[in-house]
C-alpha positions as semicolon CSV with decimal commas, in nm:
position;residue;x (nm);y (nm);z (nm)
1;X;0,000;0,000;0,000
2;X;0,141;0,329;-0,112
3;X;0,127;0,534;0,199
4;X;0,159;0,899;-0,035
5;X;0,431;1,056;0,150
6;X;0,732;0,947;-0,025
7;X;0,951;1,295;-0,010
8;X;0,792;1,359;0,315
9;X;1,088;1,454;0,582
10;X;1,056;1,317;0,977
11;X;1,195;1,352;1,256
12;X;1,170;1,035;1,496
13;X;1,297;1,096;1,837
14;X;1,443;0,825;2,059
15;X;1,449;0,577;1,703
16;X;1,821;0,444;1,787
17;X;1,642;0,108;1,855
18;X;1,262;-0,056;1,981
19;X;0,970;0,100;1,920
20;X;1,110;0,467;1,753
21;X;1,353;0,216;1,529
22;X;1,022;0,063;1,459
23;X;0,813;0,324;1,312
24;X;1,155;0,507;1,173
25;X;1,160;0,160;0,955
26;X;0,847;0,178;0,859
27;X;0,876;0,556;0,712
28;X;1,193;0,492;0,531
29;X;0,986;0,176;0,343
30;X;0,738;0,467;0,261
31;X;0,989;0,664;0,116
32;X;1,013;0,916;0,385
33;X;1,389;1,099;0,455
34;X;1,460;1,088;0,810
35;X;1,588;1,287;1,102
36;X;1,688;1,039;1,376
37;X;1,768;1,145;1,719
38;X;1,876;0,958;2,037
39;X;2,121;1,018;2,277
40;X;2,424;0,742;2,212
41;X;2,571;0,864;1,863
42;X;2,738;0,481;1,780
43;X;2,360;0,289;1,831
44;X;2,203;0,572;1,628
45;X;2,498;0,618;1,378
46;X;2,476;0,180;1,312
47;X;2,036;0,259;1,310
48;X;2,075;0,558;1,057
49;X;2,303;0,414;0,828
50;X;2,116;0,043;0,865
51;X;1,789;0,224;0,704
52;X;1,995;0,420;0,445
53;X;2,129;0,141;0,315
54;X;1,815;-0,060;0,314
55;X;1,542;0,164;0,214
56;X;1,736;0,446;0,039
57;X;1,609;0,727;0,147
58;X;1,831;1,044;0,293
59;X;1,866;1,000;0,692
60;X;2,075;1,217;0,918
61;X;2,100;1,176;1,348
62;X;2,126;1,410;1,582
63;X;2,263;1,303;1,898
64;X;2,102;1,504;2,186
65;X;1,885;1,457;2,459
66;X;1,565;1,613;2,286
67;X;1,426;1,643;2,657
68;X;1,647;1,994;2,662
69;X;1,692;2,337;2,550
70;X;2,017;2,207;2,369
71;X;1,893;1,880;2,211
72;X;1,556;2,045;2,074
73;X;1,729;2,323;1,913
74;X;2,016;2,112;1,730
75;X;1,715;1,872;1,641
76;X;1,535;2,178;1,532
77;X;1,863;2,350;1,346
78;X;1,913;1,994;1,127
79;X;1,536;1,994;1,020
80;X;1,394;2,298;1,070
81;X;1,092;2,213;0,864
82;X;0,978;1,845;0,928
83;X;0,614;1,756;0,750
84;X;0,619;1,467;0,970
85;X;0,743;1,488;1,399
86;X;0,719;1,146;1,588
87;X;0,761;1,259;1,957
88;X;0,900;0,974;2,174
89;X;1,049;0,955;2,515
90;X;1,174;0,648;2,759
91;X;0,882;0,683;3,084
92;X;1,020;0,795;3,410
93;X;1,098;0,507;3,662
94;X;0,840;0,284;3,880
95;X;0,776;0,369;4,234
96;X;0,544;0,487;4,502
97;X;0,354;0,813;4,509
98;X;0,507;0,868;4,851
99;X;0,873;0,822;4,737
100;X;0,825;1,116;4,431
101;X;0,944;1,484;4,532
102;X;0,909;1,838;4,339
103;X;1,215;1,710;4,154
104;X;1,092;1,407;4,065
105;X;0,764;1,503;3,911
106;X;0,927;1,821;3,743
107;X;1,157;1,544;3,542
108;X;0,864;1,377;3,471
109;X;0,680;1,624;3,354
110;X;0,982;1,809;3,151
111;X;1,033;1,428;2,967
112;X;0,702;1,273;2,883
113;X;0,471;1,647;2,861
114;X;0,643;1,963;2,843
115;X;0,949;1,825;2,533
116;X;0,682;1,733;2,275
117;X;0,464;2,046;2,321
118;X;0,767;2,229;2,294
119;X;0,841;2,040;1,977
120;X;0,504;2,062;1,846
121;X;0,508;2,418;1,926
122;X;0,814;2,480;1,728
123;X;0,671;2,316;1,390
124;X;0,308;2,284;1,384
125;X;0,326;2,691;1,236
126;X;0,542;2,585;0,915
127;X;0,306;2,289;0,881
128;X;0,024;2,531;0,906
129;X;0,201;2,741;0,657
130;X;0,197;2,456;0,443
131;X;-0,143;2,295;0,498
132;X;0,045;1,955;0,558
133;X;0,166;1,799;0,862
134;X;0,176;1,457;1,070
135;X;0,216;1,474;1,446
136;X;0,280;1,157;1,638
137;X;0,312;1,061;1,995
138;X;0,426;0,765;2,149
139;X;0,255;0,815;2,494
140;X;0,144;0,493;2,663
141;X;-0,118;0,181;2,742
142;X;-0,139;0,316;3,089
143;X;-0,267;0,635;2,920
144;X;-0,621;0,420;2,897
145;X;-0,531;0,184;3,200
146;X;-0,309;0,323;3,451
147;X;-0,035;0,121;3,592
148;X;0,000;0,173;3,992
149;X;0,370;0,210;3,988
150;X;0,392;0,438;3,689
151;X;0,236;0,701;3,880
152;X;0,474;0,973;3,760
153;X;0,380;0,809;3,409
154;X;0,004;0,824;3,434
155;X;0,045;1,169;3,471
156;X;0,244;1,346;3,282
157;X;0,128;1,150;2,984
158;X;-0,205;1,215;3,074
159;X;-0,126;1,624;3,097
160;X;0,012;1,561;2,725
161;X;-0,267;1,343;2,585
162;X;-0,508;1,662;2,725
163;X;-0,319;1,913;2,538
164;X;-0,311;1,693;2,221
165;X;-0,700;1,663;2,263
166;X;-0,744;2,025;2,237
167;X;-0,466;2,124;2,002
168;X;-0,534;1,817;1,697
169;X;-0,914;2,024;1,684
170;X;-0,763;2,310;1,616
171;X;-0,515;2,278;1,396
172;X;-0,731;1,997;1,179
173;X;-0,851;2,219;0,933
174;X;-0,522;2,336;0,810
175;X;-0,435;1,954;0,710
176;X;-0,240;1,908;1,011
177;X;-0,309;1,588;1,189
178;X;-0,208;1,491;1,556
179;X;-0,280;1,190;1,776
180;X;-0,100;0,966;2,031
181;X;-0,050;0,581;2,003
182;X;-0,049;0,371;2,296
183;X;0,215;0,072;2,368
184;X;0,101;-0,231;2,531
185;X;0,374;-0,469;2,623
186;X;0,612;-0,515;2,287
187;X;0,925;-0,713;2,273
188;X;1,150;-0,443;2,318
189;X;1,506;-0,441;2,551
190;X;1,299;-0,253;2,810
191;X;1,037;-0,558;2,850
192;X;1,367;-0,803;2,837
193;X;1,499;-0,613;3,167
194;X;1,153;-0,579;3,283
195;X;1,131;-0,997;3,234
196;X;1,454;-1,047;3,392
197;X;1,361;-0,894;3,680
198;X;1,054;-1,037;3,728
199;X;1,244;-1,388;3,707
200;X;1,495;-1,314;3,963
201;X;1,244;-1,193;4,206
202;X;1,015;-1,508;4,141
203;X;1,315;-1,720;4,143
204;X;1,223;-1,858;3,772
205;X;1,377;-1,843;3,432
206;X;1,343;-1,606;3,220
207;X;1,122;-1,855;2,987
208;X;0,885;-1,873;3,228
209;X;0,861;-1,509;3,307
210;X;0,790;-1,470;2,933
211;X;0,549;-1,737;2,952
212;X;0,348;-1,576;3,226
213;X;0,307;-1,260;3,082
214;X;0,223;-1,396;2,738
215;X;-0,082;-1,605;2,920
216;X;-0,168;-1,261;3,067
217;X;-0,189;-1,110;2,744
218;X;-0,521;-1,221;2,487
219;X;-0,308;-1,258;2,186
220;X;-0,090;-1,412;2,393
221;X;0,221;-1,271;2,291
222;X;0,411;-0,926;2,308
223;X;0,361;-0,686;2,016
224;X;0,639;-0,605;1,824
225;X;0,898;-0,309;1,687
226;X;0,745;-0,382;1,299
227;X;0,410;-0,415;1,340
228;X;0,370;-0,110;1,605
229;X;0,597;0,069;1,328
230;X;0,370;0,003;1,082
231;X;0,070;0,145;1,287
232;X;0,249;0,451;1,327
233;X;0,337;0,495;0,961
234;X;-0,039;0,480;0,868
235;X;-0,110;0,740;1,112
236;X;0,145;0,954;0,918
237;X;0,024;0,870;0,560
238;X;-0,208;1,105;0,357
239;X;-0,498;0,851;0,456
240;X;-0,512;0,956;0,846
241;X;-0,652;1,314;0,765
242;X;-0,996;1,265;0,865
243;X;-0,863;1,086;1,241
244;X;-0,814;1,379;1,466
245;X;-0,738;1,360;1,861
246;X;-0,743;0,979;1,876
247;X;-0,554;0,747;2,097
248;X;-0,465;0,453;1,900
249;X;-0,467;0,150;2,165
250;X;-0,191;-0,124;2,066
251;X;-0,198;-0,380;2,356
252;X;-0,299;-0,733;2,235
253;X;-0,642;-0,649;2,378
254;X;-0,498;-0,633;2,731
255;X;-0,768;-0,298;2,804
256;X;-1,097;-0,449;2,808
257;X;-1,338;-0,234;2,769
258;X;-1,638;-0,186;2,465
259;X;-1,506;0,198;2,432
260;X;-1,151;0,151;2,318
């Protein structure tokens, strides 16, 4: 399926490797130059030149942490005019609510809320300008089904999913296009440390960890990088212009619920 944004330029952040490697894949297949940024130049210098060579399309990194001042303007200085911004961010760490601090919650809040408004701010004028654009966020299942633990992540990707909500309405009729997909569980190196851990506290292997949380799961497996990828690229393509706002829910069927 021709996706209709061959030419288009992107920039994915955090697409070194898992899920932003995944939909950074899937744009370059659609004939999309890239932008990659993450923060470890050698992973995203092997990732960029990995989808050059594949897909053929023109793909340069920059090698910042896009969660500050100095990493979104060098993103911002190598492609000033994106038609396509994938906004993606590792979640803050588990815990208790009665462990988190003013500093805690402002890092939260600076990562996963405050760096991809700032980023949206920053293009969603030139896509205006040029009644084209696709904005992207990679928030979170726990968006939809909050995780106890991920308190600090419930929130702040809640505050960005209510700015989004407001903002894609407004910005629709100019052929601008945001919404947010939701991870489940994928088979990323994040879920293999999240695995091993569970297996050393359960005093198991790792198989079984994996087996557990596969029975827990109705498709009983973990998602992975290509096919979330592939979801994301859609939501990009010239056919997503009439789905404004919308929190795309990939999670096996984990949520169960008749509304999405």
């Amino acid at each position: 399926m021709d996706l209709g944004i061959k030419g288009k330029r992107a920039i994915v952040c955090a697409s070194s490797k898992g899920l932003g490697r995944g939909v950074a894949e899937k744009l370059a297949e659609a004939g999309v130059d890239l932008t990659l940024n993450a923060r470890t130049e050698a992973t995203l210098r092997a990732t960029a030149n990995e989808i050059a060579d594949k897909y053929g399309v023109k793909v340069q990194i920059v090698a910042e942490d896009v969660t500050t001042e100095t990493g979104r303007n060098a993103l911002l200085k190598a492609e000033p005019q994106p038609d396509i911004l994938v906004n993606n961010a590792g979640g803050p760490p588990a815990g208790n609510w009665s462990e988190w601090g003013e500093e805690e919650w402002l890092k939260a809040i600076n990562n996963n809320m405050l760096t991809p408004i700032l980023l949206m701010n920053a293009i969603l004028p030139g896509m205006i300008e040029r009644e084209w654009g696709r904005v992207l966020n990679i928030t979170s299942g726990s968006v939809k089904s909050p995780i106890s633990s991920l308190g600090l992540s419930n929130a702040a990707r809640n505050g960005l999913t209510g700015f989004v909500a407001g903002t894609a309405r407004q910005v629709a009729k100019h052929g601008v296009i945001i919404n947010n997909i939701l991870p489940g569980s994928h088979d990323t190196d994040r879920t293999k440390g999240f695995l091993e851990r569970t297996a050393q506290a359960k005093g198991i292997s790792i198989e079984e960890a994996r087996a557990e949380a596969y029975a827990e799961n109705p498709a009983g497996r973990y998602g992975t990088a290509e096919e979330f990828g592939a979801a994301a690229a859609f939501l990009c393509s010239q056919y997503s212009g009439f789905i404004v706002g919308q929190n795309l829910l990939l999670d096996g069927g984990a949520y169960n619920s008749t509304q999405g």
